[in-house]
N, C-alpha and C positions, 0 to 999 in steps of 0.2 A: 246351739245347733251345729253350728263350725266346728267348736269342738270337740263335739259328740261325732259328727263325721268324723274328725282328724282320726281318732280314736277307733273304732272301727276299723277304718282302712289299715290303719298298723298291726291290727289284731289280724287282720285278713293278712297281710305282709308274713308276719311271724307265721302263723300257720303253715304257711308254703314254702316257708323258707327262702323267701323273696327279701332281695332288697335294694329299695330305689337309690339311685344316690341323685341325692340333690344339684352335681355339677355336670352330670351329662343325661339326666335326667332318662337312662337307658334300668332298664327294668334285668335281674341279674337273679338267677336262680341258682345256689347253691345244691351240687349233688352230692350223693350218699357214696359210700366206697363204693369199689367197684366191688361186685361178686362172682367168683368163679367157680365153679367144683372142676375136684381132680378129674381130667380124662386124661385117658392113653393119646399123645400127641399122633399116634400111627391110625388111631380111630378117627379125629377129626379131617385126617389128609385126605385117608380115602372116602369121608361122607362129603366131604369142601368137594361145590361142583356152583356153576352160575347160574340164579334162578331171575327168571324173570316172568313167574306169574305168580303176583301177589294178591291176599287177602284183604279184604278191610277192614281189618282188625284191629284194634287201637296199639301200639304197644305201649309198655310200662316201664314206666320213667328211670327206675331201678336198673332196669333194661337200655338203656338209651345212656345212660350214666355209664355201665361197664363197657359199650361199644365205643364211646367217644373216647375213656382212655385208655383203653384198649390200641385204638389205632394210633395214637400219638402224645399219651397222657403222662404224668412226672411221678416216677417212681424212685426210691431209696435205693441200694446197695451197699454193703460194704466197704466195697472198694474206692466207690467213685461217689459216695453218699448220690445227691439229686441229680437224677439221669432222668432220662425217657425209657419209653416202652417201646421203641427204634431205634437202631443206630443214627449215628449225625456224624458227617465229616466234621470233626475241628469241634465237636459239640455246639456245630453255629444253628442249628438248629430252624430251619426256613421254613416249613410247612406250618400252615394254617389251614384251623378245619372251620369250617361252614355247617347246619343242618338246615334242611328247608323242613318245614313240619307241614301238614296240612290239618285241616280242618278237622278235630276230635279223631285224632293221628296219635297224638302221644297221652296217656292217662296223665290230666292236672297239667298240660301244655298248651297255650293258645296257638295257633296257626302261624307261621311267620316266618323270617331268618335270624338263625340264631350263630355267634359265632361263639367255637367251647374256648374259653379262658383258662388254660393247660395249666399256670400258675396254682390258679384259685380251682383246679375243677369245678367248674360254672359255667353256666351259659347265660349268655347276654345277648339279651334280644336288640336285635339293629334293622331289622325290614319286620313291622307287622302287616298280616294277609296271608293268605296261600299263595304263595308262589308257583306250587309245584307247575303248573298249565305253562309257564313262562320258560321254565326252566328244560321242560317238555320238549317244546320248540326251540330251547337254545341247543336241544340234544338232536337236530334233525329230526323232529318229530317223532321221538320215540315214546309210543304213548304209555309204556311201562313207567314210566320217570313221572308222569303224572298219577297213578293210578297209587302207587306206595305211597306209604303211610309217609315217611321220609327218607330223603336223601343228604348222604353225608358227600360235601366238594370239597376235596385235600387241594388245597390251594397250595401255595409259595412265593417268599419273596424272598429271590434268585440273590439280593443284593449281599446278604447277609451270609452269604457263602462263599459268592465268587468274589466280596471284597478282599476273602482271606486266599480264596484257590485262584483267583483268576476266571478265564473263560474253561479251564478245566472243572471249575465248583460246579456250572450248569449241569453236570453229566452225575454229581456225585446228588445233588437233589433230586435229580428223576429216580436214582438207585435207591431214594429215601421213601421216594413215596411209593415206589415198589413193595419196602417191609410197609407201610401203614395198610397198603390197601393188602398185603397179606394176613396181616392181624387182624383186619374188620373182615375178612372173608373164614379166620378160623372161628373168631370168637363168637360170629354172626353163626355159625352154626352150632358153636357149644349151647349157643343162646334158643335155640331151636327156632331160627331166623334164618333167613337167605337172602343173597347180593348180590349186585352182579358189577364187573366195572366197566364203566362207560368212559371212552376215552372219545367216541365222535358227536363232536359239538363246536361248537365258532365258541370260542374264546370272550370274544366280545361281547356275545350276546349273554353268554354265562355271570359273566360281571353286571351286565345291566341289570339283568335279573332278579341275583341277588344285591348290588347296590356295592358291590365289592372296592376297597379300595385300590387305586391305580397299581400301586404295586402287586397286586397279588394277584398271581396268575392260576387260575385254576388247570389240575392238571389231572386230575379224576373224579370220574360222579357215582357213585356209588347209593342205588337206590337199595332201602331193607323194609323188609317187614317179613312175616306169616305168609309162605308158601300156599298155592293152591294144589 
């Protein structure tokens, strides 16, 4: 019977493209490329506006896949083979993304905090629950933040920049998370999604929240889903 469970559950694992690892026993989802179609970049500027009344609509995970690396995901070139999809002073590369999911929010995702593993394109679950109620109140009560599907928090840790800039690195990571949170605000609309950024919240409370580590200072909340 143990066996016959073990078996199973890997069978359910493979399916989803899940997989456990046994030393930090965090559950990791592997996502599919991202997908984009051609638009006129002049098209998305002027449709790019900030929405904050959303649907309840699930969205799909395909979807959720291209918005993450989209705003700060690792891509090829020529030039510089493995880069981002944003600039980086020094290519130190500091921000870290967060998604708060909620409850039958993402098609084939459990509720939870998920942080994307930019390396691996993955996400790795580290808070299960819906957050979003917590996250809500860390936003000044802004009940938009609660109401979407999820929200993506561009965090940073400052150290890994200003070890090489100094107290001038601080200034080049806020410029950084200016393109991500421009990139999730174009691609959120190729995507026929909307976003808005949220910059007023306690700090503190934003870390609790999501269970963030010490170092990582969030620095935008960025709720998306299906427009009303």
């Amino acid at each position: 019977m143990v066996l016959l469970r073990s078996v199973c559950v890997l069978l359910v694992c493979i399916s989803l493209s899940v997989k456990i690892y046994a030393d930090n026993k965090k559950m990791r989802i592997r996502l599919k490329p991202a997908h984009l179609k051609e638009e006129n970049l002049k098209s998305l500027l002027e449709k790019r506006h900030s929405q904050r009344n959303f649907q309840q609509t699930s969205l799909n995970l395909d979807d959720l896949a291209t918005l993450v690396w989209a705003t700060c995901g690792k891509k090829f070139d020529a030039l510089t083979s493995a880069t981002r999809t944003i600039p980086s002073a020094g290519a130190t590369n500091p921000l870290e993304l967060f998604i708060v999911v909620g409850k039958n929010s993402v098609e084939g995702l459990e509720e939870g905090v998920y942080h994307y593993l930019i390396e691996e394109h993955s996400l790795e679950l580290v808070v299960e629950g819906d957050r979003r109620l917590r996250l809500s109140r860390a936003c000044l009560g802004q009940d938009f933040i609660e109401k979407a599907p999820v929200s993506l928090i561009i965090s940073a840790d400052f150290r890994r920049t200003t070890n090489r800039y100094g107290a001038r690195g601080r200034q080049y990571v806020y410029m950084e998370a200016g393109h991500a949170c421009q990139n999730t605000y174009l691609v959120a609309t190729s995507l026929g999604l909307g976003t808005v950024e949220v910059g007023a919240f306690v700090n503190e409370e934003v870390k609790s929240a999501l269970d963030l580590d010490e170092n990582y200072c969030p620095l935008s909340v960025m709720p998306v889903g299906y427009t009303k």
